[in-house]
Structure formats: C-alpha cells, structure tokens
ZALOKOL-380103 format. One record per residue (C-alpha): x, y, z. Coordinates in pm, whole numbers. Layout:
N
site u->X	v->Y	w->Z
...
! end
This chain:
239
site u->326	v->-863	w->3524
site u->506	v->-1076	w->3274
site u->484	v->-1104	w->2944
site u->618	v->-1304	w->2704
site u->571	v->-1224	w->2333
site u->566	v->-1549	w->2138
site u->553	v->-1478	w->1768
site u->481	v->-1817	w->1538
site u->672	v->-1741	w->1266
site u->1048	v->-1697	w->1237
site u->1280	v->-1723	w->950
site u->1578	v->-1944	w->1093
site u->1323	v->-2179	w->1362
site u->957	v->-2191	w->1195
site u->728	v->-2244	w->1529
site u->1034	v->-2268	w->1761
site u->815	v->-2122	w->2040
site u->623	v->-2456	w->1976
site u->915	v->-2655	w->2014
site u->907	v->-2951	w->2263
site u->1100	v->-2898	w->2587
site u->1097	v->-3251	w->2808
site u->763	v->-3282	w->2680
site u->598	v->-2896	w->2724
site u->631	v->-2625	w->2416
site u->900	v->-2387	w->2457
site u->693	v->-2071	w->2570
site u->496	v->-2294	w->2805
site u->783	v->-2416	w->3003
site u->951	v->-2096	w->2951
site u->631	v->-1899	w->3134
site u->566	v->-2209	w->3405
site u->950	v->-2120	w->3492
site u->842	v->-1739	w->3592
site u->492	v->-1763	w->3703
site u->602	v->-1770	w->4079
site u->739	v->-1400	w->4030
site u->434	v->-1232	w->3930
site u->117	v->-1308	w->3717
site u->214	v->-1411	w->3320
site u->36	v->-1358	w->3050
site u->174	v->-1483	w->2655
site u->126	v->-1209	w->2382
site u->103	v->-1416	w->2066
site u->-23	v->-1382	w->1681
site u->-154	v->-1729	w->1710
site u->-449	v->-1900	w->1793
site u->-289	v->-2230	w->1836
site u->-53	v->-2044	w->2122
site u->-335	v->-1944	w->2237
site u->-563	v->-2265	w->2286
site u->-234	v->-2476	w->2397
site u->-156	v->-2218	w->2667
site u->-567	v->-2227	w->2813
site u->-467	v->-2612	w->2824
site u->-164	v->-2548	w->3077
site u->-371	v->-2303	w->3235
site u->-127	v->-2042	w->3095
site u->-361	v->-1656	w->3001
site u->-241	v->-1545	w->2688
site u->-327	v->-1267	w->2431
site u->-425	v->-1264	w->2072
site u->-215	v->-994	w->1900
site u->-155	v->-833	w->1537
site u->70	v->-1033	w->1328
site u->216	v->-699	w->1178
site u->462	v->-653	w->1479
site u->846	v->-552	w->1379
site u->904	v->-667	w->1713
site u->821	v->-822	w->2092
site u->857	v->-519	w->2276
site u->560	v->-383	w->2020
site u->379	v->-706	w->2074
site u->361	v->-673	w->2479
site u->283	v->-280	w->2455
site u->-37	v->-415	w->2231
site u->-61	v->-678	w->2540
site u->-111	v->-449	w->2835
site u->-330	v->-175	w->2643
site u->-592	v->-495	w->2622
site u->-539	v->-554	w->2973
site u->-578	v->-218	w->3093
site u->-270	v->-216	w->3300
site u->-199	v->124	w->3507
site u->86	v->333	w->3379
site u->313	v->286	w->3661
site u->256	v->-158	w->3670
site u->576	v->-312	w->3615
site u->605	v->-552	w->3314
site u->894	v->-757	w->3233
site u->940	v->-871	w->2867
site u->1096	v->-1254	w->2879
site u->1143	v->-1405	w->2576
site u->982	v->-1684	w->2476
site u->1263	v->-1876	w->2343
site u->1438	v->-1882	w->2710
site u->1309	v->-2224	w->2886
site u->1594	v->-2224	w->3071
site u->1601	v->-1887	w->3245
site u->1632	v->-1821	w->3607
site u->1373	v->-1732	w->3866
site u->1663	v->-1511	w->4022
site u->1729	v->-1370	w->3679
site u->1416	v->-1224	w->3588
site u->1367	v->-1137	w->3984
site u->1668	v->-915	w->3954
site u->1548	v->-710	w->3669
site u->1205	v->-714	w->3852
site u->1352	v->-561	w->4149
site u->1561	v->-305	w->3929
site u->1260	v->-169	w->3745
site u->1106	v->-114	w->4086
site u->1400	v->108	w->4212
site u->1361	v->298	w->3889
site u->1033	v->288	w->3800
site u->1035	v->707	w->3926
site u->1313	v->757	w->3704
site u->1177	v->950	w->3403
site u->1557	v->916	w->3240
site u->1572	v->493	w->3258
site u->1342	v->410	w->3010
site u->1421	v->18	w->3031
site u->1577	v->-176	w->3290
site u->1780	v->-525	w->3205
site u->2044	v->-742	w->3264
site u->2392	v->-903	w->3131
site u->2642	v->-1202	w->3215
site u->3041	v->-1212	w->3230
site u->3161	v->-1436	w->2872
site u->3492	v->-1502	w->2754
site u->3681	v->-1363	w->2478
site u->3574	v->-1664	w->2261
site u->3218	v->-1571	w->2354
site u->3255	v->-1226	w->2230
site u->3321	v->-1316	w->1891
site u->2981	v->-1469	w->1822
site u->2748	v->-1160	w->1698
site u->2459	v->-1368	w->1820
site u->2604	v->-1298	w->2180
site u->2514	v->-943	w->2236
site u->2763	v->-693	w->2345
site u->2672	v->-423	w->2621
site u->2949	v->-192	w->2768
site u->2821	v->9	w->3108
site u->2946	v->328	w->3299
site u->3024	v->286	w->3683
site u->2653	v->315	w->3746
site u->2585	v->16	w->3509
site u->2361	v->225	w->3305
site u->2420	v->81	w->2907
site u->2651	v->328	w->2701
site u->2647	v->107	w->2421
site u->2503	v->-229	w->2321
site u->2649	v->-394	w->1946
site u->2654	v->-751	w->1810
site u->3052	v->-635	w->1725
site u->3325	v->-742	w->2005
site u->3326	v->-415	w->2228
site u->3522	v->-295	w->2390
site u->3788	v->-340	w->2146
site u->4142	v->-479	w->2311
site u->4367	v->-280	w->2119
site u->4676	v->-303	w->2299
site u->4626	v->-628	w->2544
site u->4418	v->-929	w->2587
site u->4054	v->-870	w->2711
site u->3844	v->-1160	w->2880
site u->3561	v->-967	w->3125
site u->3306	v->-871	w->2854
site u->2953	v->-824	w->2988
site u->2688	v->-1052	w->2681
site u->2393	v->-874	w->2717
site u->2066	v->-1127	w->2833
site u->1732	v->-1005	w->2629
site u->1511	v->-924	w->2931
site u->1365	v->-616	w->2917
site u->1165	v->-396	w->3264
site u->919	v->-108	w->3218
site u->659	v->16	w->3315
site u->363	v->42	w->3160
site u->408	v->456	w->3060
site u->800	v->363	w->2997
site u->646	v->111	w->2724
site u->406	v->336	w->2563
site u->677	v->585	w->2566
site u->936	v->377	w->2381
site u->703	v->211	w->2120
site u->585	v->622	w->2070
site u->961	v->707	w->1982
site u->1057	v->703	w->1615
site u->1317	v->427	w->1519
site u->1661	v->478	w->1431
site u->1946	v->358	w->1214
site u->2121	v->252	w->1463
site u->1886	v->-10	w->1526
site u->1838	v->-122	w->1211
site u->2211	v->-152	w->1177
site u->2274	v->-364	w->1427
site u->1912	v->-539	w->1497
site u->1889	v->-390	w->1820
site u->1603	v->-239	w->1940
site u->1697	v->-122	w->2231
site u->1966	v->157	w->2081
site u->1642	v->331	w->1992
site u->1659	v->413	w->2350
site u->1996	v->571	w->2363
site u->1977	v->725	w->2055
site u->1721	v->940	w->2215
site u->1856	v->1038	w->2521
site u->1692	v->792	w->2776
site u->1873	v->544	w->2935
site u->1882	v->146	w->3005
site u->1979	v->62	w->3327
site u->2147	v->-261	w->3376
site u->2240	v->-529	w->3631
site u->2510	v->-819	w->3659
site u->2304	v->-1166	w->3688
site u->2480	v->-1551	w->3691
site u->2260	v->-1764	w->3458
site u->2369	v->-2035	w->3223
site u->2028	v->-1995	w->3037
site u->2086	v->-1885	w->2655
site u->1805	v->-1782	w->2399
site u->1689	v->-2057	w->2119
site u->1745	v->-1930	w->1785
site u->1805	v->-2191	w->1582
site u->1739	v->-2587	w->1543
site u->2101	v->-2654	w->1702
site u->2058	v->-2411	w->1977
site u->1754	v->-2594	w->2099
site u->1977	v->-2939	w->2067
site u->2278	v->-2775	w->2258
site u->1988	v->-2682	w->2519
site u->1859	v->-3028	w->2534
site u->2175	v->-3173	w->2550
site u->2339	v->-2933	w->2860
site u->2033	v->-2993	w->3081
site u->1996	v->-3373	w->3004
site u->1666	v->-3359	w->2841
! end
C-alpha cells in the first residue's frame, strides 16, 4: 500500500498540498501518479483533504494534527486500516507530483527483497547531482557502503573533497519502504539529536543500529517546498 501523508499546514507553503497542479491539487495528482503500483490511501489532518480526495475517488484518512512528522502520520494510517505486519507500505510525499512510476516501483521492489531483513528497518532511494547541487542543504546528502546500505545522510555537502574536485554525490529522494512491523518499530524508537540537528528523521534509524537500505533511481522529479519550487515545477514540465 501507499500512503501519502498530506499535512495542511506548513510554515514556508501554507496548504501547498492544496496547491493547483494543471488543474488537480498537489497530493491528488501526486497519488493519481502512483495508484497503478498498488492501492493509495492519503493520511491527512484535514477534512477538506479529505472530502476533495472522495471527489477524485482518492481513500484517504483522517489523522491527529499533533504529528512531528509523516512517517508518524502513515504509522497512525495503517493501525486504522488494520494492515498485517509484514504489508509493504511506501511513504510518498505529498509534495512530489512529479515523481516516477519507476521510482516508487524501485523502492517497492527493494522493500520486498528485504522485507525478512530484521536489520533494514527502511528501504529508499537517491539520484546522482552535481557539485553545485550539493551545496543546497535542501538537497539531501546520503553517502552508501558497497552494498548501498546508508552510512550517513546530512543536509551538509558529504563527502567532503578535501584534496580534489568531487562531482558524483548521491541527493537523497524522500521515499521511504516498510513494512508494517518495520513502521511500528521505528515510530516505537526514541528520537535522537542527531535528528533534530539536521531535520532528518531517518538518522533515528542509524543511530540505533538498524539500517536503511538504498537504491540508485533516474528521476527529474523534486519535492515542493516553497512557492518558487512549485513555479520552477510548473515551469520545467510546461504547465
């Protein structure tokens, strides 16, 4: 199952899940470009999410509006839907209208292989940017062993090029795979400075031992954080 946590408020894009997309809201479009993988199902705080998605014939979940986060909002999600422990759920953001079918396949597919793994506690994904790229600390930053399983994710530029020029960093895509006992056991785990640090929930996981494995994907798709993100958007696929 998918499920997209779509949270009303937000402090630099006010109802940017809302936002019109070539005439659809952002989390509609955004869940009508994944619903051929597996069933969807929008976790939101709001009731006008809520009656909008019945109209697209979207299902979607009223959750608490006390949520530090979307991975918390989903978890809420599949206890009210009664999921079994071992269903797969990908977490896609709501602000990615853009994203790939073969994106969110890939991690779908990944979680699957690992879904017996007691040690890979999430499962996600990350593109090639430039050196340019790697300077923006809204681009996240993963860095991988040789079994592409995350040693280290950070809004920072890593690794560092100390001595030479550096151009092959891997920007880390917000997608997220579990299954259903993988996301009960991560929103059970106590969170860390680390993640408060660097806004990154997902160094929760490291920090206590399990890991996230990863996967290389192509995508041009980009999350929508701000007002000029969404008219970049707009503007690179001619809407």
């Amino acid at each position: 199952m998918i499920i997209i946590p779509a949270r009303i408020g937000s402090s630099r894009f006010p109802n940017k899940v809302l936002a019109d997309i070539g005439g659809m809201p952002m989390v509609i479009r955004t869940a009508k470009s994944v619903e051929s993988i597996d069933d969807v199902v929008i976790a939101t705080d709001s009731q006008e999410v809520i009656d909008i998605a019945k109209t697209h014939g979207i299902h979607a979940v009223l959750t608490s509006d006390k949520h530090q986060s979307g991975t918390d909002r989903i978890y809420e999600a599949a206890q009210k839907l009664q999921l079994d422990e071992d269903e797969i759920i990908i977490n896609v953001q709501g602000d990615e209208p853009f994203i790939e079918t073969e994106v969110v396949q890939a991690i779908y597919n990944l979680t699957q292989t690992n879904k017996n793994n007691a040690r890979i506690m999430m499962n996600s994904c990350y593109k090639f940017i430039s050196n340019p790229e790697a300077d923006d600390p809204n681009i996240v930053k993963v860095v991988t062993d040789s079994d592409d399983i995350a040693l280290y994710f950070s809004r920072a530029k890593i690794p560092y090029p100390r001595d030479h020029h550096f151009d092959a960093y891997k920007g880390h895509l917000g997608i997220y795979g579990f299954t259903v006992k993988s996301l009960h056991d991560f929103c059970m785990l106590d969170p860390v400075p680390l993640e408060h640090i660097e806004k990154l929930e997902q160094l929760r996981a490291l920090y206590h031992g399990y890991e996230v494995a990863m996967i290389e994907v192509n995508t041009e798709s980009f999350g929508i954080d701000t007002p000029e993100d969404l008219e970049k958007a707009l503007k690179h696929h001619n809407l």
